[in-house]
C-alpha positions as CSV (number, residue, x, y, z in Angstrom):
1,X,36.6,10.7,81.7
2,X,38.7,13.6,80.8
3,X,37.4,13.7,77.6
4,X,33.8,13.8,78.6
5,X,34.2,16.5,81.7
6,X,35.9,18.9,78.2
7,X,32.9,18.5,76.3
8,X,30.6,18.9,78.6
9,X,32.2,22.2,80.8
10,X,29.3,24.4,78.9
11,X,26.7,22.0,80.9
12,X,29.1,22.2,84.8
13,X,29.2,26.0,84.2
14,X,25.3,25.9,83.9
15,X,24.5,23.6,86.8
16,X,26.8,25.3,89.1
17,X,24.9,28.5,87.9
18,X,21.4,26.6,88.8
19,X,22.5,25.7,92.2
20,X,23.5,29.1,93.1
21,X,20.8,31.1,91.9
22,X,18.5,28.4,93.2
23,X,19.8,28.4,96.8
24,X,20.4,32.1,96.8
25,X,17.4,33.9,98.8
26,X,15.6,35.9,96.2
27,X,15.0,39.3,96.1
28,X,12.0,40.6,94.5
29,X,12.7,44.0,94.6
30,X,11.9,46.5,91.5
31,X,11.3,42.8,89.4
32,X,7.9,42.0,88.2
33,X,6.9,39.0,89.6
34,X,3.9,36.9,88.4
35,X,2.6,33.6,90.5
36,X,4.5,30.7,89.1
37,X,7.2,32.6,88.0
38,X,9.3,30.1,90.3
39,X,8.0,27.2,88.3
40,X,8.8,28.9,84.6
41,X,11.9,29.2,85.7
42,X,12.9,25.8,87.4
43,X,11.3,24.9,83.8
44,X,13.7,27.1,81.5
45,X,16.9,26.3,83.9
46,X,16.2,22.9,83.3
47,X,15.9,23.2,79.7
48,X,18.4,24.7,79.1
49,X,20.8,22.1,80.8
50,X,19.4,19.5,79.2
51,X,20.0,21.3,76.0
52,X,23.8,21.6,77.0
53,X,24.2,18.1,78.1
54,X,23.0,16.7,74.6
55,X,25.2,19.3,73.0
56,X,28.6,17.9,74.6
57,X,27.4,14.6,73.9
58,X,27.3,15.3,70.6
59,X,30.5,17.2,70.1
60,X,32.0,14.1,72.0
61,X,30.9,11.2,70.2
62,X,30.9,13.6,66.8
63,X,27.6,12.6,65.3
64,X,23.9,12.9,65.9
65,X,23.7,9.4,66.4
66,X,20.9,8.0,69.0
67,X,21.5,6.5,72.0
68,X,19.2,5.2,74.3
69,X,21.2,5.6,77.5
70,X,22.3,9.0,76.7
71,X,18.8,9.9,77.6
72,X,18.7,7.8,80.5
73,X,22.0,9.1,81.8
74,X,20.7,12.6,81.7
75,X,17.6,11.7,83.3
76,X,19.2,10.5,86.3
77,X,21.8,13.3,86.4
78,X,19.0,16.1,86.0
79,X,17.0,13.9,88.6
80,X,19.9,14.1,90.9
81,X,20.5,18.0,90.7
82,X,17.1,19.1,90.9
83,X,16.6,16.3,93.9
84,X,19.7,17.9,95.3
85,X,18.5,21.4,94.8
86,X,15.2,20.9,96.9
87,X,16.7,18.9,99.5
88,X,19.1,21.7,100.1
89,X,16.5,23.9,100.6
90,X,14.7,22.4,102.7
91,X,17.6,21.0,105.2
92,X,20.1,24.1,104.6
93,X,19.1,27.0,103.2
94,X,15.7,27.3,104.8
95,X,14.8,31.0,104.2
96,X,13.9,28.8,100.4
97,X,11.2,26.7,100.1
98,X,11.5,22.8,99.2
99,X,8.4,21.9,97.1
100,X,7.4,19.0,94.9
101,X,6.3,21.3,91.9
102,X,9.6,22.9,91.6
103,X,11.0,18.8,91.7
104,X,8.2,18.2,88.6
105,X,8.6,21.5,86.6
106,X,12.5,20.7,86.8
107,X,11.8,17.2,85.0
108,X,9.0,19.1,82.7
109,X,12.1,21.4,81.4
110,X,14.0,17.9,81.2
111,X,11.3,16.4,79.3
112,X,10.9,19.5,76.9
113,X,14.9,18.8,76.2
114,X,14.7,15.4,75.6
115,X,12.0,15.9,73.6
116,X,14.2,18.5,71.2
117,X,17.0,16.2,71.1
118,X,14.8,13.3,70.0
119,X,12.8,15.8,67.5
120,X,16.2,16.9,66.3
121,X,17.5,14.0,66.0
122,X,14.2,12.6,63.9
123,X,15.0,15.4,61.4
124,X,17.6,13.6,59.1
125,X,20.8,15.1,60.7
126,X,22.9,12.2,60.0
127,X,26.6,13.5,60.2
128,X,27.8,16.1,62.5
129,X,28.5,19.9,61.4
């Protein structure tokens, strides 16, 4: 367990990130803001911690090999959070909206992560640098 939680601490640090910035009400002030923007970046937070949860996994188990329930393990994890997220705002921090879109672009940003590792791992890396 101990082993896992030091491998993955890039990936913690990031989700504790996403669930501030996430809950925090958001000030649009002097920021260019386009319609969807909220989406892109539920996408790209998503992404990214998909990206980093792969990563640790790899440094732990020191190899690019596949694993079927890695995947599945991250998708309930990332399921979890972003499930987490919206139900926060919409029981606690109400001055945020809870909306199915941000729920689906926060598995899209999964998905595109997945999709990375799986491409990545397709790509001949057979032993870990």
């Amino acid at each position: 367990m101990i082993n896992t939680l030091k491998h993955q601490y890039l990936a913690i640090l990031w989700s504790i990130v996403v669930l501030i910035l996430c809950d925090m009400p958001m000030n649009t002030e002097g920021v260019p803001v386009f319609q969807g923007m909220d989406k892109l970046v539920h996408t790209g937070f998503f992404f990214v911690l998909t990206v980093l949860l792969f990563y640790g996994k790899i440094r732990q188990q020191r190899s690019y090999y596949f694993r079927i329930m890695t995947i599945v393990k991250i998708l309930v994890l990332t399921a979890a959070l972003g499930g987490g997220i919206e139900l926060l705002q919409l029981e606690v921090f109400t001055y945020r909206s809870a909306e199915w879109w941000d729920f689906f672009c926060d598995m899209a940003g999964v998905g595109m992560g997945v999709f990375s590792y799986i491409f990545l791992h397709r790509s001949g890396h057979e032993k870990f640098i």
